[in-house]
HTML snippet that shows the backbone in 3Dmol.js (N, CA, C, O; Angstrom):
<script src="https://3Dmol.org/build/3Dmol-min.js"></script>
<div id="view" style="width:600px;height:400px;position:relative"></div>
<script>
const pdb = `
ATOM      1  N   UNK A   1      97.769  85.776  70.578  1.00  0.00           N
ATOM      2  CA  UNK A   1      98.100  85.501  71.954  1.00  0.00           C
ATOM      3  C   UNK A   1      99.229  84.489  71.983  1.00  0.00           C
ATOM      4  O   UNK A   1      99.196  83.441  71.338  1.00  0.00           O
ATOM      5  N   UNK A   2     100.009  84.780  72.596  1.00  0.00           N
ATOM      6  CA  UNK A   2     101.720  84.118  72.599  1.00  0.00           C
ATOM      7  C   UNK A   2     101.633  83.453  73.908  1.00  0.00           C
ATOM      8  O   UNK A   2     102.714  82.926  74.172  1.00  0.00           O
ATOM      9  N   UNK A   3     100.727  83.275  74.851  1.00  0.00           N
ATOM     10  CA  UNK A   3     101.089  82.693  76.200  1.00  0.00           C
ATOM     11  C   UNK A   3     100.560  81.107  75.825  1.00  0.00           C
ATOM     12  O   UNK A   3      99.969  80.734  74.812  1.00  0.00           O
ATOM     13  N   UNK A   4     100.929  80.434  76.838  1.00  0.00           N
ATOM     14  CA  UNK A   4     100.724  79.142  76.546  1.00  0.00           C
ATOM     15  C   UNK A   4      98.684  79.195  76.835  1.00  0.00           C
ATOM     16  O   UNK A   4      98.027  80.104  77.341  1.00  0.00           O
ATOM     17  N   UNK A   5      98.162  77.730  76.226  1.00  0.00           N
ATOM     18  CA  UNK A   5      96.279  77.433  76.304  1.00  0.00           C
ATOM     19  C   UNK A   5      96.103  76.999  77.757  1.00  0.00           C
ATOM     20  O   UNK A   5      94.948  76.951  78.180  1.00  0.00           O
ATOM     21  N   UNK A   6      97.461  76.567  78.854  1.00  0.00           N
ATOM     22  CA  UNK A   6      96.461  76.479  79.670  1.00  0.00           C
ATOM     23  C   UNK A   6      97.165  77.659  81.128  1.00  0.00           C
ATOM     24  O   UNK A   6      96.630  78.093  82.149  1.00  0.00           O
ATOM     25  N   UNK A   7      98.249  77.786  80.672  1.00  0.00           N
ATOM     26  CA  UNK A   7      98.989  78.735  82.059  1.00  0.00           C
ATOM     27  C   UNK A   7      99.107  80.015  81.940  1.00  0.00           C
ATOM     28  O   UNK A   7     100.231  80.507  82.034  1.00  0.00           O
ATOM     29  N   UNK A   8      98.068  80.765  81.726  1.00  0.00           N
ATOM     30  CA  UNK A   8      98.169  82.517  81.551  1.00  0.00           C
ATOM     31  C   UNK A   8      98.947  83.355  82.163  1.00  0.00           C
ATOM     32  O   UNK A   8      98.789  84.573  82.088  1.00  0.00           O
ATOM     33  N   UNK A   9      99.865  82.791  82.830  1.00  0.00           N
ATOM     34  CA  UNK A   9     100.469  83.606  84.024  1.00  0.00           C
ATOM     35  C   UNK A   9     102.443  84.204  83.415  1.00  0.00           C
ATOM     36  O   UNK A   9     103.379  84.800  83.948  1.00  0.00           O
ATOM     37  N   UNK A  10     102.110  83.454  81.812  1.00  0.00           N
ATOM     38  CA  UNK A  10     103.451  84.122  81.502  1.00  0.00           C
ATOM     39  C   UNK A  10     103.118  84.281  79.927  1.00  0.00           C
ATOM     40  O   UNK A  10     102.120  83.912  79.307  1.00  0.00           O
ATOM     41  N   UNK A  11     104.240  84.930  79.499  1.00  0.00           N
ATOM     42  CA  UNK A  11     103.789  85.633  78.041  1.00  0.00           C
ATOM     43  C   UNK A  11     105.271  85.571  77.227  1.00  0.00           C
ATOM     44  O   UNK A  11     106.335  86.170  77.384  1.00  0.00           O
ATOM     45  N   UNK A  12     104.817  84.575  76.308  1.00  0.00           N
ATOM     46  CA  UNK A  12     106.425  84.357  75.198  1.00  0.00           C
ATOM     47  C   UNK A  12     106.735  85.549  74.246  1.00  0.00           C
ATOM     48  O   UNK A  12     107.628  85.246  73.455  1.00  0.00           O
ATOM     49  N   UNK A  13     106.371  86.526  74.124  1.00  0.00           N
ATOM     50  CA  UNK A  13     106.207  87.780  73.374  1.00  0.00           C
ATOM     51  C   UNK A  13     107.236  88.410  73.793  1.00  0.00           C
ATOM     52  O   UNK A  13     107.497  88.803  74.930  1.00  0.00           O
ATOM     53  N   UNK A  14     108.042  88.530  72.461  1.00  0.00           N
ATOM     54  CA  UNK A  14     109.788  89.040  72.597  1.00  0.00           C
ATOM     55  C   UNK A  14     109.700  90.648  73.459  1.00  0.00           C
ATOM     56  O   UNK A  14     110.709  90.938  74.102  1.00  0.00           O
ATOM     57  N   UNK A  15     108.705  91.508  73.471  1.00  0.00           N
ATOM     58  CA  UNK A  15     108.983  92.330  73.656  1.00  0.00           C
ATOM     59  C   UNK A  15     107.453  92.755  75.200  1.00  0.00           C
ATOM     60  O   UNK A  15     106.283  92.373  75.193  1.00  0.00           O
ATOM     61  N   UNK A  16     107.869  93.258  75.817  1.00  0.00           N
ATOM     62  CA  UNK A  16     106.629  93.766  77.061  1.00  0.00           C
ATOM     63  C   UNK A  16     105.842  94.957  76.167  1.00  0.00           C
ATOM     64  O   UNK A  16     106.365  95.722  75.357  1.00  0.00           O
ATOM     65  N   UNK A  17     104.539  94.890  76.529  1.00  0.00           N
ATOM     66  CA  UNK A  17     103.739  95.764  75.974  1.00  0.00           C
ATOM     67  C   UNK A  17     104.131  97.313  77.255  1.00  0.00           C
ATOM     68  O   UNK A  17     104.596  98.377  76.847  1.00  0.00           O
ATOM     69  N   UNK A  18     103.944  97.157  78.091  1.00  0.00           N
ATOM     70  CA  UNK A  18     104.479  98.062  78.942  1.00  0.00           C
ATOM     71  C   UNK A  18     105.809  97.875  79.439  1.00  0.00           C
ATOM     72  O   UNK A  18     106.419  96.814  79.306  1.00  0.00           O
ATOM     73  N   UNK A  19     106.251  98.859  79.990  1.00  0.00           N
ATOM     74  CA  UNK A  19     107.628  98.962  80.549  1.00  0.00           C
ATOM     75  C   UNK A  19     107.667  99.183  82.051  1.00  0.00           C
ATOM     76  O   UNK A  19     108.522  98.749  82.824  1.00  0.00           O
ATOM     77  N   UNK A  20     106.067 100.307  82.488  1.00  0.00           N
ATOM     78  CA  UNK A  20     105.784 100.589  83.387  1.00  0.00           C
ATOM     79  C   UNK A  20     104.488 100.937  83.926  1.00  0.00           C
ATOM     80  O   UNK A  20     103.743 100.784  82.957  1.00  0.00           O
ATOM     81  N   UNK A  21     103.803 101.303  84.873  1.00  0.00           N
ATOM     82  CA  UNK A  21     102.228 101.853  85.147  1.00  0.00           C
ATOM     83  C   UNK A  21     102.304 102.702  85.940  1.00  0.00           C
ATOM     84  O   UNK A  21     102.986 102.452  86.935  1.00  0.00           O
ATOM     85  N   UNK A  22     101.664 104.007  85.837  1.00  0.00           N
ATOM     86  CA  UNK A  22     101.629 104.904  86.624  1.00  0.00           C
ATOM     87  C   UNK A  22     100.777 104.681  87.739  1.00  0.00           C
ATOM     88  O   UNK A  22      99.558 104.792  87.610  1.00  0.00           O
ATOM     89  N   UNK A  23     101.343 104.355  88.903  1.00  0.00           N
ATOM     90  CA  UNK A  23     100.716 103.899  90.284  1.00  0.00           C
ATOM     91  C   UNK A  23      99.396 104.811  89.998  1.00  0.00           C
ATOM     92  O   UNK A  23      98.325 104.208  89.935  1.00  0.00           O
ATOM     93  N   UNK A  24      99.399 106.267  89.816  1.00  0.00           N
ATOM     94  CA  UNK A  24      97.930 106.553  89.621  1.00  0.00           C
ATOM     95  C   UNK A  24      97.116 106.136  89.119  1.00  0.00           C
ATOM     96  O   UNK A  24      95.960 106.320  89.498  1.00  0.00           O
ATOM     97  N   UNK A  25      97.493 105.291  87.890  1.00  0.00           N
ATOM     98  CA  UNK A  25      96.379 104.878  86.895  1.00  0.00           C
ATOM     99  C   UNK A  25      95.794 104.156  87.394  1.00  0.00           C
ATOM    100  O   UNK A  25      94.592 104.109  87.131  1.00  0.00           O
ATOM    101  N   UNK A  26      96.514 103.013  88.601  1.00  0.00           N
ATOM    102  CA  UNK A  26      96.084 101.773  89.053  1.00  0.00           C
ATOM    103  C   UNK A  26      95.771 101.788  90.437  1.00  0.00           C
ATOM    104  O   UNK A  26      95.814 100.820  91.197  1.00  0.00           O
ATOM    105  N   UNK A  27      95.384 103.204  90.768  1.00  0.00           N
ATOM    106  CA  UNK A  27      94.744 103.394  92.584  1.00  0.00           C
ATOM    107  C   UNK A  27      93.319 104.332  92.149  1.00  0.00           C
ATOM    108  O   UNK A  27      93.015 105.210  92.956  1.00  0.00           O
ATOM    109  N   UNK A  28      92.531 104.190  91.031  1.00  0.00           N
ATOM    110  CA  UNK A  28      91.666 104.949  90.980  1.00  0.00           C
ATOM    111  C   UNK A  28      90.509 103.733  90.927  1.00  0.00           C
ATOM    112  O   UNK A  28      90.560 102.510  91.058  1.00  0.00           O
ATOM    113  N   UNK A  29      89.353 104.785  90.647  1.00  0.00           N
ATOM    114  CA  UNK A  29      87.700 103.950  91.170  1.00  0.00           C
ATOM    115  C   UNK A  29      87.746 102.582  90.074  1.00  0.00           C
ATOM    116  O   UNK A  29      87.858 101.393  90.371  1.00  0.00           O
ATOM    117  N   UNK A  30      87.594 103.340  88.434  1.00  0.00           N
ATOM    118  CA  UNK A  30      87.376 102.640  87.664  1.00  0.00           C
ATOM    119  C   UNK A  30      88.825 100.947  87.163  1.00  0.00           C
ATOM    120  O   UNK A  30      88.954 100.123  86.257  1.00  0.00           O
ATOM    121  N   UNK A  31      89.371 101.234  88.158  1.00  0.00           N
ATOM    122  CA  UNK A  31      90.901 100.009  87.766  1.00  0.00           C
ATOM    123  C   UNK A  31      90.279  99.422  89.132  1.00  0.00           C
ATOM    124  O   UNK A  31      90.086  98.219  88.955  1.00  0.00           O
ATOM    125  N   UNK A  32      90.016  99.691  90.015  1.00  0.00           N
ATOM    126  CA  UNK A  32      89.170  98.761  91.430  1.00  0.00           C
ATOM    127  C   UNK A  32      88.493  98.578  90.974  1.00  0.00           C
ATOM    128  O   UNK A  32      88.688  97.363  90.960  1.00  0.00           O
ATOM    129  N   UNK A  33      87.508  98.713  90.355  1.00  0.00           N
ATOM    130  CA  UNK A  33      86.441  98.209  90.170  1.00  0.00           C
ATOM    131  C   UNK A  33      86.597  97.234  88.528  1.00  0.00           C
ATOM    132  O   UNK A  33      85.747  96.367  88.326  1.00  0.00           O
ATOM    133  N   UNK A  34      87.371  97.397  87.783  1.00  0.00           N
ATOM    134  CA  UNK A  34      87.816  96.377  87.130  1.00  0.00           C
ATOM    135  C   UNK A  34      88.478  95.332  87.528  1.00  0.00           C
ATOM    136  O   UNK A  34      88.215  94.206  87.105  1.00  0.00           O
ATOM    137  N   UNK A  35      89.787  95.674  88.728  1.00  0.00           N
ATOM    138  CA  UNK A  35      90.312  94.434  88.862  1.00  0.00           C
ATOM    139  C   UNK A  35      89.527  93.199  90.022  1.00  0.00           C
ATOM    140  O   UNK A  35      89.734  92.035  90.362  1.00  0.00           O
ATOM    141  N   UNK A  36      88.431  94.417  90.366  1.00  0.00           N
ATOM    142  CA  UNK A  36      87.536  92.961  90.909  1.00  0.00           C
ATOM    143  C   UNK A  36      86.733  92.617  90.087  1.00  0.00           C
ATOM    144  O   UNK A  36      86.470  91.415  90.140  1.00  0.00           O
ATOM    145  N   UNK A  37      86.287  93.110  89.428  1.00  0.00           N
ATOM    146  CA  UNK A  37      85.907  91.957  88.081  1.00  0.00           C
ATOM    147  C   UNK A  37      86.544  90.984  87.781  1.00  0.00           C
ATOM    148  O   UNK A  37      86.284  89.873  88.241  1.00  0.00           O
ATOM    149  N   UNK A  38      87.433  91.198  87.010  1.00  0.00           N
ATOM    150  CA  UNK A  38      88.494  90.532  87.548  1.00  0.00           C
ATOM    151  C   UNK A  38      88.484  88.905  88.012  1.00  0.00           C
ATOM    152  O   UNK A  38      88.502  87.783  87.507  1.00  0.00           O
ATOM    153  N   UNK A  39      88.460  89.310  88.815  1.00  0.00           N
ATOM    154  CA  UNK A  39      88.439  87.808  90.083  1.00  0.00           C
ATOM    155  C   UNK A  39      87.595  87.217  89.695  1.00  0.00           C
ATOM    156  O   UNK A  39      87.670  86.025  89.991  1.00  0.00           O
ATOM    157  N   UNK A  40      86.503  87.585  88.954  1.00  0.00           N
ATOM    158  CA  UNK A  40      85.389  86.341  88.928  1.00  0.00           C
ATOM    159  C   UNK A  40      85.689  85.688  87.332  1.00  0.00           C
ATOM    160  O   UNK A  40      84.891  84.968  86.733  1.00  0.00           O
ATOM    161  N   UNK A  41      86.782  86.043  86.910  1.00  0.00           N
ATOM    162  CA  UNK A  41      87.030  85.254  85.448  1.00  0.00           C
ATOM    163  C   UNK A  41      88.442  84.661  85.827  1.00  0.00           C
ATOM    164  O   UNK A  41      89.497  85.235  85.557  1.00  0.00           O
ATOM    165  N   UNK A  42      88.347  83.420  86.498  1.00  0.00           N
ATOM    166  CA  UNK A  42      89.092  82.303  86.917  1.00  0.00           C
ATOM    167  C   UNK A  42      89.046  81.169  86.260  1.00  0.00           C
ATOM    168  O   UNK A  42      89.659  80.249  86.802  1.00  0.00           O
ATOM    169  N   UNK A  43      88.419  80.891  85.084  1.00  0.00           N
ATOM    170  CA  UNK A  43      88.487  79.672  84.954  1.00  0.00           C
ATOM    171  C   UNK A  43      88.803  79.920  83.151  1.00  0.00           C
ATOM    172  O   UNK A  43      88.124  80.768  82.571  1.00  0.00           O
ATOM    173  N   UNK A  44      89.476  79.411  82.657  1.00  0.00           N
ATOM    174  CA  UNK A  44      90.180  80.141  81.435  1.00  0.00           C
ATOM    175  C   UNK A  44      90.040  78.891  80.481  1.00  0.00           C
ATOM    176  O   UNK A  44      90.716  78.906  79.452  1.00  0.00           O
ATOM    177  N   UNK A  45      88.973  77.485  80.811  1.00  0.00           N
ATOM    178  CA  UNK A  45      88.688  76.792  79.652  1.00  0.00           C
ATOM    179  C   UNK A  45      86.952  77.212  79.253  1.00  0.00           C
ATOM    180  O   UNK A  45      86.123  77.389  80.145  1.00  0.00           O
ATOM    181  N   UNK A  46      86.732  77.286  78.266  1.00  0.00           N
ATOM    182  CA  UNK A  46      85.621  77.081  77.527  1.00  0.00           C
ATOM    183  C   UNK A  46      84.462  76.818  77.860  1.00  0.00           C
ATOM    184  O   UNK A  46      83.300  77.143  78.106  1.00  0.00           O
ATOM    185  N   UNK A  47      85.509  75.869  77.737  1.00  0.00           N
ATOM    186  CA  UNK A  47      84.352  74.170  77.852  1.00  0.00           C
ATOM    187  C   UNK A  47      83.676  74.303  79.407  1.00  0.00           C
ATOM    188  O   UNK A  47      82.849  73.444  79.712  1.00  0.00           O
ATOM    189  N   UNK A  48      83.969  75.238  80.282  1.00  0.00           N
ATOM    190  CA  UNK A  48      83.649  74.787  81.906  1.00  0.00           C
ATOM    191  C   UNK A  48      82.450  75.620  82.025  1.00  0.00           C
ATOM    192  O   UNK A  48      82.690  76.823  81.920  1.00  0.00           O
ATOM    193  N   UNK A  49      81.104  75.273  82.236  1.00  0.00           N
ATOM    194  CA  UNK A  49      80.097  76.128  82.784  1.00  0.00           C
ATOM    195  C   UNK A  49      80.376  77.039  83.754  1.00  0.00           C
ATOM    196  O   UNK A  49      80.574  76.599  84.886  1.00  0.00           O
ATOM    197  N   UNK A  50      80.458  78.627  83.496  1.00  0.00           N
ATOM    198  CA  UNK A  50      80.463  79.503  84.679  1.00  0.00           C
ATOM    199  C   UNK A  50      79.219  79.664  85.541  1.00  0.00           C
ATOM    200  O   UNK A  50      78.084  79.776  85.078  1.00  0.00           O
ATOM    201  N   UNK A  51      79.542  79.665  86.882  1.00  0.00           N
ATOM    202  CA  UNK A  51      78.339  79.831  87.653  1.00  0.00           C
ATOM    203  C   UNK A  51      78.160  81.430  87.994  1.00  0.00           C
ATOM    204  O   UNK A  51      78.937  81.859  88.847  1.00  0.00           O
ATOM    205  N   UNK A  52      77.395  82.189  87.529  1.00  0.00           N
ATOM    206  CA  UNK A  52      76.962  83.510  88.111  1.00  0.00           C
ATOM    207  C   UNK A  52      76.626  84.026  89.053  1.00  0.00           C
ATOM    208  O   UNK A  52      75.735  84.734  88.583  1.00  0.00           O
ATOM    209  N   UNK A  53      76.643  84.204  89.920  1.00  0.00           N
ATOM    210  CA  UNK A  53      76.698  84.779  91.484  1.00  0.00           C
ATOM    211  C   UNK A  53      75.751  85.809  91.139  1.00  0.00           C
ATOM    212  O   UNK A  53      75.388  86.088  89.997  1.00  0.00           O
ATOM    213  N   UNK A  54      75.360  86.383  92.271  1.00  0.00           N
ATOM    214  CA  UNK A  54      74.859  88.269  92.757  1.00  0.00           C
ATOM    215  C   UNK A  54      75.867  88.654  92.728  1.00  0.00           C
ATOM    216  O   UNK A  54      76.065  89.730  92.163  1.00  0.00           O
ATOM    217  N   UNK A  55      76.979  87.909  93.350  1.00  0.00           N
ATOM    218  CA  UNK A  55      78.433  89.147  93.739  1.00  0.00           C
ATOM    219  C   UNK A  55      78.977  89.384  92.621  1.00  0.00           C
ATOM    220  O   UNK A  55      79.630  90.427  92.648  1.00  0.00           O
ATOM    221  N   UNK A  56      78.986  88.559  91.106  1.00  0.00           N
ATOM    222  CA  UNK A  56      79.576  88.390  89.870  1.00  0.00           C
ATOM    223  C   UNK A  56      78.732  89.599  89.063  1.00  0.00           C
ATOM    224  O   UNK A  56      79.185  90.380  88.227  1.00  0.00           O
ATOM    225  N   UNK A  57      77.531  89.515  89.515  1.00  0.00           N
ATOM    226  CA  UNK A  57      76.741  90.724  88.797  1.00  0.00           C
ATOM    227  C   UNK A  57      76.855  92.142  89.406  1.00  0.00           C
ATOM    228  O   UNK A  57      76.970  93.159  88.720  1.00  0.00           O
ATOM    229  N   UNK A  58      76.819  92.120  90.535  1.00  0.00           N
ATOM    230  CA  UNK A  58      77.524  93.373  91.029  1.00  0.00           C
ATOM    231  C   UNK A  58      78.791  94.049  90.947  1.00  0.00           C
ATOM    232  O   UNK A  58      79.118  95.183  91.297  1.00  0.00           O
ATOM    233  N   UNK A  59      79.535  92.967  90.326  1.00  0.00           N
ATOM    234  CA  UNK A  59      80.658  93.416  89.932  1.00  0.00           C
ATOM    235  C   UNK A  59      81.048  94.035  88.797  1.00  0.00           C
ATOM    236  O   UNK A  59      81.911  94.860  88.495  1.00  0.00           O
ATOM    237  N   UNK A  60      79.804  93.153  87.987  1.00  0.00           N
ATOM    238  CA  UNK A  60      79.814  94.139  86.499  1.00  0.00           C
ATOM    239  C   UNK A  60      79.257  95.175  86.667  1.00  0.00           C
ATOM    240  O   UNK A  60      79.435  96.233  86.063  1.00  0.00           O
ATOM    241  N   UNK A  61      78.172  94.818  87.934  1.00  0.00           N
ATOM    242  CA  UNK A  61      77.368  96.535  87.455  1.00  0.00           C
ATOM    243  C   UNK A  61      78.292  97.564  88.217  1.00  0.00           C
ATOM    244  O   UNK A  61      77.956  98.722  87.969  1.00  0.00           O
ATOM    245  N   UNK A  62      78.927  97.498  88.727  1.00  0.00           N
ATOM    246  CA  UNK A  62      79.720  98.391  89.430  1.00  0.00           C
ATOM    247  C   UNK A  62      81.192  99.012  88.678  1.00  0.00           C
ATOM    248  O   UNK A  62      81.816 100.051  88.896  1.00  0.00           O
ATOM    249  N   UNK A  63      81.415  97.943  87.757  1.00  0.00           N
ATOM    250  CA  UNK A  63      82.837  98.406  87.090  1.00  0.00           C
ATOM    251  C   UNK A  63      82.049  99.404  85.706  1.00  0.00           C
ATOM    252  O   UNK A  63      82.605 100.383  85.209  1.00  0.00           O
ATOM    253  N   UNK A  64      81.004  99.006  85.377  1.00  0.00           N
ATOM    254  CA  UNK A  64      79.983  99.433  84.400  1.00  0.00           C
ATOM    255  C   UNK A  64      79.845 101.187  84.545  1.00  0.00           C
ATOM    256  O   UNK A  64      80.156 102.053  83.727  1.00  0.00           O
ATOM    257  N   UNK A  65      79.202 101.324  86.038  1.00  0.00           N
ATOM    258  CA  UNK A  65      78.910 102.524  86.351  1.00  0.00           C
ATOM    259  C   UNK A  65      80.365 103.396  86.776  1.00  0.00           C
ATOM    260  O   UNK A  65      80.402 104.626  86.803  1.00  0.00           O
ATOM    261  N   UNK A  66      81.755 102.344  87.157  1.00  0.00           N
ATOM    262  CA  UNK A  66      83.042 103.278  86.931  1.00  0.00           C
ATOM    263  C   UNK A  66      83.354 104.055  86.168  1.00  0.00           C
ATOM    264  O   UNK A  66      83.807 105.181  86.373  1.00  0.00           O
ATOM    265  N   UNK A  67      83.047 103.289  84.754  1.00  0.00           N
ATOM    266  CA  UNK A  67      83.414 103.589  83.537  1.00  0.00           C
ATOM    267  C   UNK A  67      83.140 104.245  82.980  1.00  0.00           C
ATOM    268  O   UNK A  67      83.861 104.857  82.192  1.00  0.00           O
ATOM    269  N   UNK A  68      81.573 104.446  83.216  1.00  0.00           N
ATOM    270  CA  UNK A  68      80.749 105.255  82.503  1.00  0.00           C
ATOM    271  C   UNK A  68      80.650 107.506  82.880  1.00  0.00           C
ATOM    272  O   UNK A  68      80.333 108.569  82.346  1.00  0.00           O
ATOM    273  N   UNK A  69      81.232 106.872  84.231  1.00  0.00           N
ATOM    274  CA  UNK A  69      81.569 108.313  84.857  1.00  0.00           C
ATOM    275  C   UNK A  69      82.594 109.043  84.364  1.00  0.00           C
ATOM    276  O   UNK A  69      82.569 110.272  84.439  1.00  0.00           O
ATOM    277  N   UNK A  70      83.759 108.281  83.725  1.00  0.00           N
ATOM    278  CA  UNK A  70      84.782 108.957  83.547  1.00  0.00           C
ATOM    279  C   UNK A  70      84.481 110.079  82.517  1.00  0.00           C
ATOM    280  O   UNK A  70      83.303 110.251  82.203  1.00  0.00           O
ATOM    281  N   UNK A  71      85.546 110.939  81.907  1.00  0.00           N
ATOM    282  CA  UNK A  71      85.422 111.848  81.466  1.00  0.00           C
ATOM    283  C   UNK A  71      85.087 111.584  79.887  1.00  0.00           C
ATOM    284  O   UNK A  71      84.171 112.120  79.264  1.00  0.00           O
ATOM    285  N   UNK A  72      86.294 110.375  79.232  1.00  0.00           N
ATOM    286  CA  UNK A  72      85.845 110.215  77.904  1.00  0.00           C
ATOM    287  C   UNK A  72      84.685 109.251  77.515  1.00  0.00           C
ATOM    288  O   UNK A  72      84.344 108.934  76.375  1.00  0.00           O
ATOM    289  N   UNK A  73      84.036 108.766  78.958  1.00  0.00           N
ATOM    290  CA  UNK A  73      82.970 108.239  78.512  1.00  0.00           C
ATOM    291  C   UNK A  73      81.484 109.106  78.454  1.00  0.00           C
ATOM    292  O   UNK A  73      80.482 108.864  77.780  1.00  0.00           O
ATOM    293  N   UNK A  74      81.781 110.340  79.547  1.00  0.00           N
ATOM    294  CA  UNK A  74      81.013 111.265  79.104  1.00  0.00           C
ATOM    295  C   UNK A  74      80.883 112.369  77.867  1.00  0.00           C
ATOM    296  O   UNK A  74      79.918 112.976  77.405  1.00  0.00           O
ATOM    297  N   UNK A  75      82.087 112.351  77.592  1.00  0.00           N
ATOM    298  CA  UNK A  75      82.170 112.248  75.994  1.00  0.00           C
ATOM    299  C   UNK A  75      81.705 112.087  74.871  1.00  0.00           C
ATOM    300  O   UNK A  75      81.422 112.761  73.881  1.00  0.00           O
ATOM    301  N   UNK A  76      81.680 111.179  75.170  1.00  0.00           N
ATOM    302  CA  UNK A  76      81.125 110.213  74.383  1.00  0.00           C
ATOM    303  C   UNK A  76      79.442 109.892  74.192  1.00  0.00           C
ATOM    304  O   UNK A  76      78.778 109.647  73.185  1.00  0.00           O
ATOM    305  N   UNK A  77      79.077 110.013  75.649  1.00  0.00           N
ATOM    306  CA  UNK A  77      77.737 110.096  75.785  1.00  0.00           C
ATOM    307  C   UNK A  77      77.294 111.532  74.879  1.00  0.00           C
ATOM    308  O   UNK A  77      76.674 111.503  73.816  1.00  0.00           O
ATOM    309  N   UNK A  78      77.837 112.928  75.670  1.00  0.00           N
ATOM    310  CA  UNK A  78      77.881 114.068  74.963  1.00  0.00           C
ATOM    311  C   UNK A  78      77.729 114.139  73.357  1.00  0.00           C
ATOM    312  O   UNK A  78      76.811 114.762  72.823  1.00  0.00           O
ATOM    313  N   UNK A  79      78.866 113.334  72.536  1.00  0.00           N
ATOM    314  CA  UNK A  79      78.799 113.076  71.000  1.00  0.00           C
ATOM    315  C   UNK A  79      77.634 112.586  70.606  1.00  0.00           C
ATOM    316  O   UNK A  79      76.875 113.083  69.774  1.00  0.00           O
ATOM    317  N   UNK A  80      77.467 111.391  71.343  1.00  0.00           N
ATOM    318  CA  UNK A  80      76.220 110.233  70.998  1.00  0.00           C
ATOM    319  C   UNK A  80      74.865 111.149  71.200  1.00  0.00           C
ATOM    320  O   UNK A  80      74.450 111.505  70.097  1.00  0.00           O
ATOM    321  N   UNK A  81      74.568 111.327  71.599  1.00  0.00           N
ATOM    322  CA  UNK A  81      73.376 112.900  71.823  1.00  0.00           C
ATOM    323  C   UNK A  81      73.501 113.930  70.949  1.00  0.00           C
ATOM    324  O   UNK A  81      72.372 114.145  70.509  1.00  0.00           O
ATOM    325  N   UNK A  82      74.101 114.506  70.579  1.00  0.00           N
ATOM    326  CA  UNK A  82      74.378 115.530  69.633  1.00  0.00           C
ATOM    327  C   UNK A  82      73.984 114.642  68.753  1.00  0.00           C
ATOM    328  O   UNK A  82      72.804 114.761  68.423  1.00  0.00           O
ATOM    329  N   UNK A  83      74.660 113.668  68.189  1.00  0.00           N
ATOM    330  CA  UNK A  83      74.046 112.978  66.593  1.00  0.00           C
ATOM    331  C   UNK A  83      72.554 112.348  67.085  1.00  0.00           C
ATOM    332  O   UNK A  83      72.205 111.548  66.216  1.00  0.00           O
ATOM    333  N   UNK A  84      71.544 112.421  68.173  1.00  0.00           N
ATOM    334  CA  UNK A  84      70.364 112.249  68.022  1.00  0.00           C
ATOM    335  C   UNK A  84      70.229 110.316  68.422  1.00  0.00           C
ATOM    336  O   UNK A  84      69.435 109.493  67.967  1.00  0.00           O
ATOM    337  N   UNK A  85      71.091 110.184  69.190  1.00  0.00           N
ATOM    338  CA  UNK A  85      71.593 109.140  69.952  1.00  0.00           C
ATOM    339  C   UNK A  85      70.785 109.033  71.098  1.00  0.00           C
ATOM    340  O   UNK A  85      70.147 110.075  71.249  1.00  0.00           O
ATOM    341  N   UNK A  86      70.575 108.271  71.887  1.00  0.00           N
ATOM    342  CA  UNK A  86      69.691 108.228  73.436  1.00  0.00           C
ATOM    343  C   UNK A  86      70.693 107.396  74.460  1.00  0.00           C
ATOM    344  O   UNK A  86      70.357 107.197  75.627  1.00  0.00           O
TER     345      UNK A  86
END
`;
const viewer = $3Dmol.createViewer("view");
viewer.addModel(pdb, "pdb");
viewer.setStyle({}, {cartoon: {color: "spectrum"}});
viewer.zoomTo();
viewer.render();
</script>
């Protein structure tokens, strides 16, 4: 990680990992429901006790069940079953 320990908001890394994002990628269920996740990881020292909310847990369980719908995660489920997986 090339950004500075306490200001995440810029990145010394000679080169961008992307160039661009396909507006689709980033108007679907499972990227909403990540980037409000998201929001509840604000505090970027360590050392600081996070306080857990209902709304913080609903947020996981909700980006959880995004994810899990998609296609390569059904997939995956699909594979994991075949080898005798649950």
């Amino acid at each position: 990680n090339m950004a500075s320990h306490k200001d995440f908001h810029h990145d010394n890394a000679p080169r961008h990992l992307f160039t661009s994002v396909d507006r689709d990628a980033i108007s679907g269920a499972t990227f909403k429901a990540f980037d409000n996740l998201l929001s509840f990881y604000n505090e970027p020292d360590a050392d600081v006790q996070e306080l857990v909310t209902s709304d913080w847990l609903f947020a996981i369980d909700a980006f959880l069940d995004a994810v899990t719908i998609t296609p390569v995660m059904k997939r995956a489920q699909q594979y994991l079953t075949s080898q005798g997986h649950e």
